[in-house]
C-alpha positions as a Markdown table, in Angstrom:
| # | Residue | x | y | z |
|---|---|---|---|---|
| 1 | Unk | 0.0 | 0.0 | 0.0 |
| 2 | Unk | 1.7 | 3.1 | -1.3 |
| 3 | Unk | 1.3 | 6.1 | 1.2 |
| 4 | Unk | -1.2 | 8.5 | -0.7 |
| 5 | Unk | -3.7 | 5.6 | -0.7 |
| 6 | Unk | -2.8 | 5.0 | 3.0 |
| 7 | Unk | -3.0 | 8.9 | 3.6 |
| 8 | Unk | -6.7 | 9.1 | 1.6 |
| 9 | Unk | -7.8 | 5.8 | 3.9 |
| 10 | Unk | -7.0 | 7.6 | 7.4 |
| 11 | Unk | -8.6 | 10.6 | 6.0 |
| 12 | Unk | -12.1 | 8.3 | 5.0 |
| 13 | Unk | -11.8 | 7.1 | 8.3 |
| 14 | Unk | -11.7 | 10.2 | 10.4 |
| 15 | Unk | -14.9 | 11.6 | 8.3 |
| 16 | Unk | -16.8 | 8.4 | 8.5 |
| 17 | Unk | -16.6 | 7.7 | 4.8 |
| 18 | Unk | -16.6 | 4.3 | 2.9 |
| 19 | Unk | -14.0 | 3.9 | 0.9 |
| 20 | Unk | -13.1 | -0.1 | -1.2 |
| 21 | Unk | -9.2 | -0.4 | -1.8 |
| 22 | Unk | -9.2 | -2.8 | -5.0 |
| 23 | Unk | -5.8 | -4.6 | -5.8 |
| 24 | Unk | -5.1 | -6.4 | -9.0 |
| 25 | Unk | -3.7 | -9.3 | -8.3 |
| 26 | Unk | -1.5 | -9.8 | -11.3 |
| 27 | Unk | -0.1 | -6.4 | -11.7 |
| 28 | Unk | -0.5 | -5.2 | -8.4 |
| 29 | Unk | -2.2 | -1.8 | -9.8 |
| 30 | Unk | -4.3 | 0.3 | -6.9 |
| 31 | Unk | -8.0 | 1.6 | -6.7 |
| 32 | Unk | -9.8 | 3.3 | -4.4 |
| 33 | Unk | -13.3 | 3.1 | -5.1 |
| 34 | Unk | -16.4 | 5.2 | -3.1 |
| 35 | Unk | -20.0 | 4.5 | -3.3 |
| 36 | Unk | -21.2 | 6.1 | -6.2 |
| 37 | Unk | -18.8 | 4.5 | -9.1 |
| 38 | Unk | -21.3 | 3.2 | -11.4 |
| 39 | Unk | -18.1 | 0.9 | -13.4 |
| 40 | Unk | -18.1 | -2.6 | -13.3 |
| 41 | Unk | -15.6 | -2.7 | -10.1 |
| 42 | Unk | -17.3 | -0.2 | -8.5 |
| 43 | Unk | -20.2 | -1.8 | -8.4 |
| 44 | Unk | -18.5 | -4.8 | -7.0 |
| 45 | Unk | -16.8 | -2.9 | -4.4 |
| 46 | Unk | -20.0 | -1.2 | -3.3 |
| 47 | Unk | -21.8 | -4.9 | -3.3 |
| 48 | Unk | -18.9 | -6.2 | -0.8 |
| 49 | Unk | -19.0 | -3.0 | 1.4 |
| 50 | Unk | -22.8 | -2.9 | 1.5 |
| 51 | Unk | -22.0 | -6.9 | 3.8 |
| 52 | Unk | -18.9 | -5.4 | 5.3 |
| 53 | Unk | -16.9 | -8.3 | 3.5 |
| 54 | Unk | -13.7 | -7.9 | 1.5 |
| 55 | Unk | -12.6 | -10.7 | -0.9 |
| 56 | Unk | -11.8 | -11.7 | -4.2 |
| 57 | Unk | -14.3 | -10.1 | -7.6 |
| 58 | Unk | -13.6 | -11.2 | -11.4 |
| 59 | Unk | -14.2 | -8.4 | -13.7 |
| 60 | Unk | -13.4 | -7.7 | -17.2 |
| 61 | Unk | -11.0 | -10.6 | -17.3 |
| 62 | Unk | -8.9 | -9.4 | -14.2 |
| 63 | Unk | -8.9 | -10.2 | -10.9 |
| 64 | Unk | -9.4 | -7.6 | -8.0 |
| 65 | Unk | -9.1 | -8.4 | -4.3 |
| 66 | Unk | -11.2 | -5.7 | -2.9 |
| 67 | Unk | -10.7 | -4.6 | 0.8 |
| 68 | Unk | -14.1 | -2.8 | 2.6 |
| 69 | Unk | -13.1 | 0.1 | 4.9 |
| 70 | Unk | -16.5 | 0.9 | 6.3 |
| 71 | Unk | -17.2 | 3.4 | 9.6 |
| 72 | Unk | -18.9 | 1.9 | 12.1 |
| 73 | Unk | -22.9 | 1.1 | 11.6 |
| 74 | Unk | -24.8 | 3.6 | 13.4 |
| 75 | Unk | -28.2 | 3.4 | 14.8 |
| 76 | Unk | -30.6 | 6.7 | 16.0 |
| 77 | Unk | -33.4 | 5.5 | 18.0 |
| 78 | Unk | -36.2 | 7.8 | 18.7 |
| 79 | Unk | -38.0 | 8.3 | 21.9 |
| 80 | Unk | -36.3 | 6.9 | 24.9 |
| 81 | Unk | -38.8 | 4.3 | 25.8 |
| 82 | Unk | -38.3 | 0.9 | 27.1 |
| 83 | Unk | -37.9 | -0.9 | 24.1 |
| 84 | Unk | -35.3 | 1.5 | 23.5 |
| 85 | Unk | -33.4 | 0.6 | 26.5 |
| 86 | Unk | -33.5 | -3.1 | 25.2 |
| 87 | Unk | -32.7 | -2.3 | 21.5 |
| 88 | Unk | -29.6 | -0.2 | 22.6 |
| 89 | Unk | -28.0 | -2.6 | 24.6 |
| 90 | Unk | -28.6 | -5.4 | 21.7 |
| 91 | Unk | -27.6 | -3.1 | 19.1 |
| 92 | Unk | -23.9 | -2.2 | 20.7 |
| 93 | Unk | -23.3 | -5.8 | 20.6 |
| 94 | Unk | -23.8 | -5.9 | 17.1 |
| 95 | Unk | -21.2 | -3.2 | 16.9 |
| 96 | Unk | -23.4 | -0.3 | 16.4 |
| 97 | Unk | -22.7 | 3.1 | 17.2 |
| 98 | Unk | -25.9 | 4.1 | 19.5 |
| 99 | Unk | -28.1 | 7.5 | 19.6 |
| 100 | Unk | -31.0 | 7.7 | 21.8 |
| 101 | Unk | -32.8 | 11.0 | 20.7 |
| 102 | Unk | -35.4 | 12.5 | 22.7 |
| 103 | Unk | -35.9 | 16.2 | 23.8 |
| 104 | Unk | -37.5 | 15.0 | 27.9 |
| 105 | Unk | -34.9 | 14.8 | 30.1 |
| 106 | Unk | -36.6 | 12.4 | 32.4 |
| 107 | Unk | -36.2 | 10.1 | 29.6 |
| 108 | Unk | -33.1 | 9.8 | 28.1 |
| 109 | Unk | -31.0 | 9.7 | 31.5 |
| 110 | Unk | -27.8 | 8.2 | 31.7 |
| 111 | Unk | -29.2 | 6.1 | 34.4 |
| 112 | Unk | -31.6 | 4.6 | 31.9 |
| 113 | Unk | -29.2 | 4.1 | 29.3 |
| 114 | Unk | -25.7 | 3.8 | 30.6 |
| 115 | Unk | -22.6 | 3.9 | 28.3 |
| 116 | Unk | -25.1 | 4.8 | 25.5 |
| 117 | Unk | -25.1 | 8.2 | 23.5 |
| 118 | Unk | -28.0 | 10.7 | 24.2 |
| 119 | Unk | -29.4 | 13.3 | 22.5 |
| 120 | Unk | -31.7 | 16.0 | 24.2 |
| 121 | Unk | -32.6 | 17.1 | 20.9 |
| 122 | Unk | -35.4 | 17.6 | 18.7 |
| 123 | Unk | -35.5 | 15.0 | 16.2 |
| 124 | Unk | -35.1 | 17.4 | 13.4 |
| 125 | Unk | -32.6 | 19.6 | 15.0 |
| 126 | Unk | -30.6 | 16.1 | 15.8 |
| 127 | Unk | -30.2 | 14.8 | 12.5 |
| 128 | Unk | -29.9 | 18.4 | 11.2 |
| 129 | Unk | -26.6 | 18.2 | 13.0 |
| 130 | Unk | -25.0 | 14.7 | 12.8 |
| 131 | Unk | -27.5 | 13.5 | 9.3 |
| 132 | Unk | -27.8 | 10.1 | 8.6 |
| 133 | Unk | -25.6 | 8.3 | 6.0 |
| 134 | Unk | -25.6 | 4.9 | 3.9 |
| 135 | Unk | -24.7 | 3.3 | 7.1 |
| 136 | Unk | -27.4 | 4.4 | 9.5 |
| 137 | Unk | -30.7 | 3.0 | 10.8 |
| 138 | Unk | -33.2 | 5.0 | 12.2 |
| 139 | Unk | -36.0 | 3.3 | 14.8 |
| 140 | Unk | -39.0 | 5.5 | 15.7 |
| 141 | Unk | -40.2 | 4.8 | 19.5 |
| 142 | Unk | -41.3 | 7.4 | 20.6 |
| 143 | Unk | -45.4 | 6.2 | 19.6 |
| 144 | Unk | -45.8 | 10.5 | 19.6 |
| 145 | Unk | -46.5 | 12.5 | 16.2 |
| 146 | Unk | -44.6 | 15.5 | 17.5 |
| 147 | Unk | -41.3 | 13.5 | 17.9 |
| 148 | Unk | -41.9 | 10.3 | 15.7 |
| 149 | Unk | -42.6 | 12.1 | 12.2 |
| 150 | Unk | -40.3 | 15.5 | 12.3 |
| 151 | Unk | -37.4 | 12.0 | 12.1 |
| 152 | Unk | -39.3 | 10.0 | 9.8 |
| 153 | Unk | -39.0 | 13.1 | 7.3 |
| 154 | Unk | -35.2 | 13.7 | 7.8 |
| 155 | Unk | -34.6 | 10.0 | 7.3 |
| 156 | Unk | -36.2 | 10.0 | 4.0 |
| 157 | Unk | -34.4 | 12.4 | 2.7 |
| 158 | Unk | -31.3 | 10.2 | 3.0 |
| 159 | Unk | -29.8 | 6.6 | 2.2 |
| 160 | Unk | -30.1 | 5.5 | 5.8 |
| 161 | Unk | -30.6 | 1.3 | 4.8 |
| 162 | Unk | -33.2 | 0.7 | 7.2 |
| 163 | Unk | -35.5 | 3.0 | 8.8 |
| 164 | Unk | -38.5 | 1.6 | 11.3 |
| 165 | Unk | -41.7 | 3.1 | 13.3 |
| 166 | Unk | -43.3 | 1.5 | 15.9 |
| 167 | Unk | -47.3 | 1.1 | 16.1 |
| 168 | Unk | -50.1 | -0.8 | 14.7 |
| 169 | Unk | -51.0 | -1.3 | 11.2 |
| 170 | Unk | -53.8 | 1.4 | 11.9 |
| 171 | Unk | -51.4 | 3.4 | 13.4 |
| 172 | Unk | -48.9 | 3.1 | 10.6 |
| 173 | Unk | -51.4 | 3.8 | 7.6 |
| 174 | Unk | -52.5 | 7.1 | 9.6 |
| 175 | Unk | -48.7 | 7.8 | 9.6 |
| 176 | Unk | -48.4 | 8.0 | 5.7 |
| 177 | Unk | -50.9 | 9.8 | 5.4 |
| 178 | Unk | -49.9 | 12.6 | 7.1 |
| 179 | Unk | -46.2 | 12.6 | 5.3 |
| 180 | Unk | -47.9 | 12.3 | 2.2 |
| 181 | Unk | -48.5 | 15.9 | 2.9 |
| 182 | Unk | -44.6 | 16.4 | 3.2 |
| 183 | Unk | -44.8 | 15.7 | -0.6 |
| 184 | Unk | -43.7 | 11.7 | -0.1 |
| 185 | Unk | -45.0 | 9.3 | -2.8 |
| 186 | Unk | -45.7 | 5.8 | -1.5 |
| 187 | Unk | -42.6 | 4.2 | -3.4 |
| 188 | Unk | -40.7 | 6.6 | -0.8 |
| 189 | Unk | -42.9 | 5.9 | 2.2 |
| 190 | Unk | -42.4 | 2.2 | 1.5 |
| 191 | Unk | -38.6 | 2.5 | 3.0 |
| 192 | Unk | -40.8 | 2.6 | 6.8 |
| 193 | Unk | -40.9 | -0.5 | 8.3 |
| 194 | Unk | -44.4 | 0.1 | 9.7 |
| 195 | Unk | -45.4 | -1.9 | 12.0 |
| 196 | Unk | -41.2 | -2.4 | 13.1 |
| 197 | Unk | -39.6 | -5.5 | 13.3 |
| 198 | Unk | -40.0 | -8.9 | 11.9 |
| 199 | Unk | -43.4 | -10.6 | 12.5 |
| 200 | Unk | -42.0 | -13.1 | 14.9 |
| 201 | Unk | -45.0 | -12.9 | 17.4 |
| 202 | Unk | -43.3 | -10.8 | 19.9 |
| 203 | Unk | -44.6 | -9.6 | 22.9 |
| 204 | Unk | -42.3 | -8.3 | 25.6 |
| 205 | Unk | -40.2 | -5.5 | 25.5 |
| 206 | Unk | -37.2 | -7.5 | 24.8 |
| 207 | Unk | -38.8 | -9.6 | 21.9 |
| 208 | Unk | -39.7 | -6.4 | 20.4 |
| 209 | Unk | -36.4 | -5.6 | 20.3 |
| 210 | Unk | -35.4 | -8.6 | 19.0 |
| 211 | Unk | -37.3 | -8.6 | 16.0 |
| 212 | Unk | -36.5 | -4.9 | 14.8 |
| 213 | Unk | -32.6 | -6.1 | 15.2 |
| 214 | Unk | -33.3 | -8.8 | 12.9 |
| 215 | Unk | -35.3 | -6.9 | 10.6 |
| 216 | Unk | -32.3 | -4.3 | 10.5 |
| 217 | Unk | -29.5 | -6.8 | 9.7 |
| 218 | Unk | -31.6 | -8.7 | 6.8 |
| 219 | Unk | -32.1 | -5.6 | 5.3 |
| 220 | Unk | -28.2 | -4.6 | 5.6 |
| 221 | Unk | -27.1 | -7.8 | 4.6 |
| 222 | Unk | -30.0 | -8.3 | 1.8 |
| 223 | Unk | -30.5 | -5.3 | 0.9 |
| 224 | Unk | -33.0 | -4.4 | -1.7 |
| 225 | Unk | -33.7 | -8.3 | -2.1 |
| 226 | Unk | -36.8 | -8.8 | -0.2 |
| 227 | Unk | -40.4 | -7.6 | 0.5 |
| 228 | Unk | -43.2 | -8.3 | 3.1 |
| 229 | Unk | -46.1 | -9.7 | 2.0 |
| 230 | Unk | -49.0 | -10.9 | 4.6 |
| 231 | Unk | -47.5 | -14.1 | 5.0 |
| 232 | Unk | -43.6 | -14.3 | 4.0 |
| 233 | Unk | -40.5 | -12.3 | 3.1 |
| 234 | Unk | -40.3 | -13.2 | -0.4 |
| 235 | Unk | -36.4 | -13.4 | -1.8 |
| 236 | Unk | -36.4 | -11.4 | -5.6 |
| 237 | Unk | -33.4 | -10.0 | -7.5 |
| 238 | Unk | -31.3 | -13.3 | -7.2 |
| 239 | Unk | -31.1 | -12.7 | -3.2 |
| 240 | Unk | -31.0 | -16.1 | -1.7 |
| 241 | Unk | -34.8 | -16.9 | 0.1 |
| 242 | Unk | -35.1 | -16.0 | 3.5 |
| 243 | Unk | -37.1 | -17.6 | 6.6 |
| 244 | Unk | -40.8 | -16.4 | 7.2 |
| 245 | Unk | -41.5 | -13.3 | 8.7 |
| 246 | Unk | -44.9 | -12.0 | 7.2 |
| 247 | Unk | -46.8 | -9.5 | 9.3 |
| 248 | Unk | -50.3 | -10.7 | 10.8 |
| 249 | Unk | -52.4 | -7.5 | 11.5 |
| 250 | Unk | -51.3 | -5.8 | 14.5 |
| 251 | Unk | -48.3 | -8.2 | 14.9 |
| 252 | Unk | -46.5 | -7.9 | 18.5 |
| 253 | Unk | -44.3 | -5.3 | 17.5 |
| 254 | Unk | -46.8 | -2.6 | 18.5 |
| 255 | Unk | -46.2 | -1.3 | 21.8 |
């Protein structure tokens, strides 16, 4: 690795960029590649980032080893709820980078959420300052209009891979309707995982949680390959199938 490639790899890091570093193997020639490149490679560079795995990609004849230099996943919860206590705790295992955003003090204590990241914030003011990227998920907990939509809104407007609300399918369709007025089509709106999770009959607090963590990592890891129907995630695009996980009406992720 020559030292301007090194140099432009410290400086993607410190600005919490992606940046692919493609090799060929025969000739030993450099790329660094950012989400974006629509060539051949750069499309497979932004495939391997997009599942945070380097290795070897065949293209035009020549072989590339391609090495992912990804910043750290990064989830914004909404609302500083129980399930959010849960969900946070989960979600730093799984090597996220935590925000708990919610503007009532009595909420989002340090004492309810230790070693996490808090933000006394408005929503909109929040992701005004650190927005979301390619990398982020945003969870809506909050079950309140006033801090719950204002999110919604700034999420759409960005790549964030997953974005979730919580609440019933009633709840949910009364949801659109109101960011319809924001201008939103429904091919947009369709991002919201409404109601959150995966439809694996939670109940508790902690299933909840459960269930939007999964539904977060098959859509990193996925990506666009899937849709909910009633009854089954359906694999399409190539994506390999994936287990069950329709959504019954008012399925258990609605607290």
């Amino acid at each position: 690795m020559n030292r301007s490639t090194l140099a432009a790899l410290r400086d993607a890091k410190r600005s919490g960029r992606t940046l692919v570093r493609a090799v060929d193997l025969v000739t030993g020639e450099e790329r660094l590649l950012e989400p974006g490149d629509e060539t051949p490679l750069g499309r497979a560079a932004a495939a391997a980032a997009r599942v945070d795995r380097s290795g070897l990609a065949e293209i035009g004849g020549r072989n590339w080893f391609l090495e992912v230099h990804n910043p750290p996943l990064d989830l914004r919860v909404i609302g500083a709820v129980h399930i959010a206590q849960l969900l946070a705790r989960m979600a730093m295992l799984a090597e996220y980078r935590v925000t708990i955003i919610d503007p009532r003090d009595a909420f989002a204590t340090e004492q309810r959420f230790p070693d996490v990241s808090l933000c006394n914030d408005w929503p909109d003011k929040a992701l005004a300052k650190a927005p979301l990227t390619s990398r982020s998920a945003l969870v809506a907990l909050a079950h309140d209009p006033k801090l719950d939509d204002p999110a919604l809104i700034a999420a759409l407007r960005t790549d964030s891979f997953y974005i979730g609300a919580l609440g019933s399918r009633k709840m949910h369709a009364a949801r659109l309707g109101r960011l319809r007025e924001y201008g939103f089509g429904d091919e947009v709106l369709a991002r919201i995982r409404g109601p959150v999770g995966l439809a694996i009959g939670a109940l508790s607090p902690a299933e909840i949680a459960i269930s939007i963590l999964a539904e977060m990592t098959m859509k990193l890891r996925a990506g666009g390959g899937w849709e909910r129907s009633d009854t089954r995630a359906t694999a399409i695009r190539g994506f390999p199938p994936v287990p069950s996980c329709g959504s019954p009406p008012d399925s258990g992720a609605t607290m």
